[in-house]
C-alpha positions in Angstrom: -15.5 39.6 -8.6 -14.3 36.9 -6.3 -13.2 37.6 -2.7 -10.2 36.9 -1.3 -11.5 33.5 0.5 -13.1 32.3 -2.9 -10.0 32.8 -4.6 -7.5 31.0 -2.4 -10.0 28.3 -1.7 -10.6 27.4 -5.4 -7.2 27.5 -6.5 -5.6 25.0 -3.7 -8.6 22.9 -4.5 -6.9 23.0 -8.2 -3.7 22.6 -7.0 -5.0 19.5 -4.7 -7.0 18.1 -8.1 -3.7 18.3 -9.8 -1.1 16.5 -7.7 0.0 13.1 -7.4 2.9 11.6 -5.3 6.5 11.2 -6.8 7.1 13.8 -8.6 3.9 13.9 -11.1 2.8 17.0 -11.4 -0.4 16.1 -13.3 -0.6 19.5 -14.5 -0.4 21.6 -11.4 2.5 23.8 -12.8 0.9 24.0 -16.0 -2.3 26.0 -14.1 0.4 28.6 -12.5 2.1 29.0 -15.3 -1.1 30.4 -17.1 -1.8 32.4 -14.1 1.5 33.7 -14.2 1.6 34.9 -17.7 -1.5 36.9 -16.8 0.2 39.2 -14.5 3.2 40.0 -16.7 5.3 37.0 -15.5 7.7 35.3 -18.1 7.8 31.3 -17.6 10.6 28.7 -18.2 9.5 24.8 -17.5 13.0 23.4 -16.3 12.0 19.7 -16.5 14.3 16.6 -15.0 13.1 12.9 -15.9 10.1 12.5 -13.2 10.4 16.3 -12.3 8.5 19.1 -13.6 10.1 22.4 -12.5 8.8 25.7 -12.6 10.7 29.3 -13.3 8.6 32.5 -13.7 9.9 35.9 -13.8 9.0 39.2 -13.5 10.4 42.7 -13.8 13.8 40.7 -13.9 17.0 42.5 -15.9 20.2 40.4 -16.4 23.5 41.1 -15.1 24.7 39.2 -12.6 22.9 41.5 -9.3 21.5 40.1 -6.5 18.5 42.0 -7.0 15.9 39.0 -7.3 12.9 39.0 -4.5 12.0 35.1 -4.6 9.7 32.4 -3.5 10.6 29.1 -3.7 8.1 26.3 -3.1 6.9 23.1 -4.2 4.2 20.9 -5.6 4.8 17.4 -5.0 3.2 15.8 -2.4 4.1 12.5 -0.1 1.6 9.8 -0.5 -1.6 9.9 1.1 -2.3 6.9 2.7 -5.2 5.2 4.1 -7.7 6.1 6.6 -9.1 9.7 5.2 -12.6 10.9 5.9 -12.6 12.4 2.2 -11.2 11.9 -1.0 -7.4 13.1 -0.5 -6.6 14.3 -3.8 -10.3 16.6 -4.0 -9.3 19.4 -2.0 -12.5 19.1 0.7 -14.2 22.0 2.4 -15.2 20.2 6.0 -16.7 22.9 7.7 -14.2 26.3 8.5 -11.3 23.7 7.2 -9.7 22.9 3.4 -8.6 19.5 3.6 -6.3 17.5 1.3 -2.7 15.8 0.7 -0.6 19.1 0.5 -2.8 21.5 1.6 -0.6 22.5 3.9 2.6 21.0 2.4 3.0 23.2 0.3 -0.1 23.8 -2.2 -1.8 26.3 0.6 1.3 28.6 0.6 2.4 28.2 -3.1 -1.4 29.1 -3.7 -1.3 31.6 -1.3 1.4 33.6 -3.4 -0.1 33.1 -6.4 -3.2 35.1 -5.2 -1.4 37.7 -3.5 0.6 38.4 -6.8 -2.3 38.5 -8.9 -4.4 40.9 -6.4 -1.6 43.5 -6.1 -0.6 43.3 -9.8 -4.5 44.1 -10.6 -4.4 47.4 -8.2 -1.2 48.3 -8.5 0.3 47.4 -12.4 3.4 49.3 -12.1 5.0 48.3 -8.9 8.5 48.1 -9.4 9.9 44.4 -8.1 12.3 42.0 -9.7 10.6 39.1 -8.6 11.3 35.4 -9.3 9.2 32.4 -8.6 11.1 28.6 -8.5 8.4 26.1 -8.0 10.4 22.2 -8.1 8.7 19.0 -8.4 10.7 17.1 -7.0 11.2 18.3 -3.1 9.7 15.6 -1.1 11.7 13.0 -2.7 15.3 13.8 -4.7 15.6 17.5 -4.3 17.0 18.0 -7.5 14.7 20.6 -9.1 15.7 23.3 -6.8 19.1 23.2 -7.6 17.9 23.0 -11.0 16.5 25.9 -11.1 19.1 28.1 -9.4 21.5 26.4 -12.0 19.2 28.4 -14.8 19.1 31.5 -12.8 22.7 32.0 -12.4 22.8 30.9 -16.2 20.9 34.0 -17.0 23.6 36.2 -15.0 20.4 36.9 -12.5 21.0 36.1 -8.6 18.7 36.1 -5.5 18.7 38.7 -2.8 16.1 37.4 -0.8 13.9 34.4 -0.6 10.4 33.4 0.9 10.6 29.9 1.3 6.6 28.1 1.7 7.2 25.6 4.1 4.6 25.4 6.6 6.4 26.9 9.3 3.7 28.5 11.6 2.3 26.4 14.5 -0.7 27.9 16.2 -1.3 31.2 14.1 0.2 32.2 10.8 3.7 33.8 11.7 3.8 32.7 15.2 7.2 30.5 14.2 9.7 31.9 11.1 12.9 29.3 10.2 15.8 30.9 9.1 18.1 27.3 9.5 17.9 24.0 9.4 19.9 20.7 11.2 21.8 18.4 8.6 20.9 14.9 7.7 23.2 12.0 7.8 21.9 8.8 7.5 23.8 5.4 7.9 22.6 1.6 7.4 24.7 -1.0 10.0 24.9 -4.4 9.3 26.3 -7.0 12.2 27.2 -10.6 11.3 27.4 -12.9 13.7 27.3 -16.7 13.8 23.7 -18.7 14.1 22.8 -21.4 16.6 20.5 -22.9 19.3 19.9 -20.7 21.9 20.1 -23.4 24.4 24.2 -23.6 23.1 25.3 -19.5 23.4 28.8 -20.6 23.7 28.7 -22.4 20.0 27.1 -19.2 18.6 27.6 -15.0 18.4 24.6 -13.0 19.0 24.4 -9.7 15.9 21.6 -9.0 18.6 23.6 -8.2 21.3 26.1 -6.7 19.5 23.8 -4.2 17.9 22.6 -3.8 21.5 25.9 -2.8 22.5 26.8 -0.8 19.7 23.6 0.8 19.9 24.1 2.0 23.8 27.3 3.7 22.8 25.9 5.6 19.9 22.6 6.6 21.6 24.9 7.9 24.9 27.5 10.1 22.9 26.4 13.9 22.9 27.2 14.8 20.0 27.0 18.6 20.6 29.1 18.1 23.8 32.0 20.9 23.7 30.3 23.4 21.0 29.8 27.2 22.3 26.4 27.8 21.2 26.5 31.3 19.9 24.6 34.0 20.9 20.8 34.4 19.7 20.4 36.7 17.1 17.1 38.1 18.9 14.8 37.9 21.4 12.6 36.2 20.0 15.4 33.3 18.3 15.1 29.9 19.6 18.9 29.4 18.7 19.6 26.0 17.2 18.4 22.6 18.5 20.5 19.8 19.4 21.7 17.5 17.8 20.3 13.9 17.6 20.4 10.6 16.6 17.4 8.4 16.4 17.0 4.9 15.7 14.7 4.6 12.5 14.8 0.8 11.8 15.9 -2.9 13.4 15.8 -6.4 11.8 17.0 -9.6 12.9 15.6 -12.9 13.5 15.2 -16.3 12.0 11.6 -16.7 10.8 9.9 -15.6 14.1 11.7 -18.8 16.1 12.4 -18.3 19.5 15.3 -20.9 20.2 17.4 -19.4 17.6 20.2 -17.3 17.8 20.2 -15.5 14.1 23.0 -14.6 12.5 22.7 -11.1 11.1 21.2 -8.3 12.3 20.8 -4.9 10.7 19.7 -1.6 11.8 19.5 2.3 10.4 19.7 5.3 12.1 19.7 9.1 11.1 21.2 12.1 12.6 20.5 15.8 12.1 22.9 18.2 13.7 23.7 21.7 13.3 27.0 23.5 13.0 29.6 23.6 13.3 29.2 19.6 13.2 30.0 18.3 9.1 29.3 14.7 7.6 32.9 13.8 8.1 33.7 14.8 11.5 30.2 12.8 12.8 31.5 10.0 10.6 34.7 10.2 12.3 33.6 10.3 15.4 31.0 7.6 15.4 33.1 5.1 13.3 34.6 3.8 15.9 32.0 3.0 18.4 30.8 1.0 15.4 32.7 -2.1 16.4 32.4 -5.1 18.5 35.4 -7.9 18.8 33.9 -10.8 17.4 32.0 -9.6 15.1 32.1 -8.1 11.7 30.6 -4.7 11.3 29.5 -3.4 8.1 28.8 0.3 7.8 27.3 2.4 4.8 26.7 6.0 5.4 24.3 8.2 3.5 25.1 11.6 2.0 22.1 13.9 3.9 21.8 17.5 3.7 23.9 19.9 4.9 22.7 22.6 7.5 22.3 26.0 6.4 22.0 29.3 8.6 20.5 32.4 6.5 21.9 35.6 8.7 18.7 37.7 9.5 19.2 40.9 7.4 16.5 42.9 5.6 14.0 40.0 4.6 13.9 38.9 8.0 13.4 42.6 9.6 10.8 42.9 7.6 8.8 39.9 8.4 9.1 40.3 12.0 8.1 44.4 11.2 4.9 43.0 9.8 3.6 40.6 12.3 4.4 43.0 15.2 2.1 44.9 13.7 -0.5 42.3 13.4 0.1 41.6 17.3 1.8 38.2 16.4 4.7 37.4 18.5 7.1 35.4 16.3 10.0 33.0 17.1 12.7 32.4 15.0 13.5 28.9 14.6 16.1 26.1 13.1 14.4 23.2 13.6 12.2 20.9 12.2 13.1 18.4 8.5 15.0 19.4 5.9 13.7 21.9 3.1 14.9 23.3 -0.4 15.7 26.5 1.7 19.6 25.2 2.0 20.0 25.7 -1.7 19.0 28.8 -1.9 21.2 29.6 0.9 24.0 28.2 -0.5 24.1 31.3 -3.2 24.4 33.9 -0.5 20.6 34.5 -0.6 18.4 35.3 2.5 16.4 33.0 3.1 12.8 32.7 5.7 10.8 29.9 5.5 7.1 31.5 6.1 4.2 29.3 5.6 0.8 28.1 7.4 0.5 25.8 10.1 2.5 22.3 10.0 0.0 20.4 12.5 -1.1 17.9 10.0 1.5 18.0 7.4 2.0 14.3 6.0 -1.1 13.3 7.9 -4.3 11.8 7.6 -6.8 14.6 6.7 -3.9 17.1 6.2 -5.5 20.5 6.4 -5.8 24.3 7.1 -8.7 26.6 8.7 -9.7 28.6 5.5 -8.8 31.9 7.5 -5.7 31.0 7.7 -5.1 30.2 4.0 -6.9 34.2 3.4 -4.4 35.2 6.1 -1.3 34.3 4.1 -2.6 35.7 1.3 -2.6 39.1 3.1 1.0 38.8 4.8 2.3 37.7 1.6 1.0 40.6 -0.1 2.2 42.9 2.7 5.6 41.5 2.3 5.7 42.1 -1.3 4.7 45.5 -1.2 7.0 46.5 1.8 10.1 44.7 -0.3 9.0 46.7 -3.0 8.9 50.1 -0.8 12.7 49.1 0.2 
């Protein structure tokens, strides 16, 4: 029989082989889903054009009760890009490490799970535990199988009590870092139009340049968190939530790399990601109108982000912080970082933790996880589980 460490390292390696950016799946869902059947789960493909989505359930009765334990990962993957010391899409022992695009984001964790199930199913066949597996294809681009996939849930009358979400969370040591939040995403594209001319004649043209300069200082000086009460922290350990911000992401302007012309357009993006009480249309309304310059004509297109999402720490999150106490692992509990399919689940009242392996390298060249850290997950996964189960 295979040991923990062989089993987790063979099947991210599969789930590595079987990925491909933009939402092909190249059969990676296909491989859980006949892993999954195995161990008494009953699976559902919930497929979007260019997204595969997985739904797998177990020990699940309908009736509309939130009494659904879930985990909700992913396995897409961003591209890989160039400059790896081994084949990306191989899943490469180097050394103590596994590397490979979504090792760590998310195949690791989602592999992880899978591993955990099928180990405590094996020794323990009757343990009592509606459980419910949503695995979208789609995350690192449209986020639309998630919501998919709850869609089908609450179709079936069935609703989610609480949820493990995969996300490599953990910095230094598995569990040292739980998110139980995120910051929203808004997103805007502004484009100035001024009038082009010799640089040597300033007073026969309008510089977009300087306009976006100006602009630019307002938006990059407003705090946008300035008045909010930042409530209390939930624990000891709870980072609270992170400011706000707004970072430039993009400028363009210019005439063909001339130096003794003044262009006439200039164009620049910028995102925000902000946490609550702050909505889209209150940053919206109070940003519009630093967005002008006389003189000028200012175009601005806004687009619609994410919404923020706070998951209030009841018994999911106990738990968790029960179990790494116990391992000695001081844990923070954290709202920061990108966006993940955790605010969907959210949305339907669901607890929500996002617990996963380290996020060093996610998205990197030679994205990767020390092996021990892959077995570890497998063991706090299955730890959870059974203490969920236990009640």
């Amino acid at each position: 029989m295979q040991t923990t460490e062989e089993l987790i390292v063979s099947l991210t390696q599969e789930l590595v082989k079987r990925s491909k950016p933009c939402g092909d799946d190249n059969g990676a869902q296909s491989l859980i889903a006949e892993r999954l059947k195995k161990i008494g789960f009953v699976v559902q493909n919930v497929d979007l054009p260019n997204c595969p989505n997985l739904l797998a359930l177990r020990g699940a009765d309908s009736g509309g009760q939130a009494n659904l334990f879930a985990f909700s990962g992913h396995t897409d993957v961003v591209p890989a890009g160039s400059g790896w010391s081994v084949d990306p899409f191989q899943g490469v022992v180097v050394g103590s490490r596994l590397l490979g695009r979504g090792v760590a984001d998310m195949k690791g964790a989602v592999a992880a799970w899978i591993v955990a199930l099928e180990e405590l199913f094996r020794e323990k066949p009757h343990l009592s535990l509606p459980i419910a597996i949503l695995l979208a294809g789609d995350e690192e681009t449209f986020s639309k199988g998630t919501p998919a996939l709850l869609n089908e849930l609450k179709a079936r009358g069935l609703k989610i009590r609480s949820c493990i979400v995969g996300e490599p969370s953990s910095t230094l040591k598995v569990g040292d870092c739980i998110r139980i939040g995120r910051r929203g995403s808004l997103s805007a594209q502004v484009v100035i139009k001024g009038v082009q001319g010799h640089v040597a004649y300033p007073q026969l043209a309008r510089n977009p340049i300087h306009a976006a300069a100006a602009i630019l200082n307002q938006l990059l000086s407003t705090d946008l968190d300035l008045g909010l009460e930042i409530g209390p922290k939930i624990a000891a350990t709870d980072d609270g939530w992170p400011k706000s911000s707004l970072q430039l992401s993009e400028f363009q302007s210019g005439v063909g790399g001339a130096t003794n012309v003044i262009p006439g357009e200039a164009l620049f993006r910028f995102n925000i990601r902000y946490r609550p009480p702050l909505n889209r249309e209150g940053l919206i309304e109070m940003l519009a109108p630093l967005m002008t310059e006389p003189g000028f004509s200012v175009e601005v297109e806004w687009s619609v982000g994410s919404k923020p999402y706070d998951s209030k720490p009841k018994g999911l999150t106990s738990a968790v912080l029960k179990l790494f106490n116990e391992r000695g692992v001081t844990t923070t509990i954290s709202r920061d970082g990108g966006t993940s399919d955790g605010r969907f689940v959210a949305e339907t009242g669901a607890e929500v933790v996002e617990l996963g392996p380290s996020n060093e390298t996610i998205h990197k060249v030679d994205e990767g996880l020390e092996i021990s850290q892959l077995v570890e997950l497998v063991y706090v996964y299955r730890e959870l589980i059974e203490a969920i189960a236990a009640g």
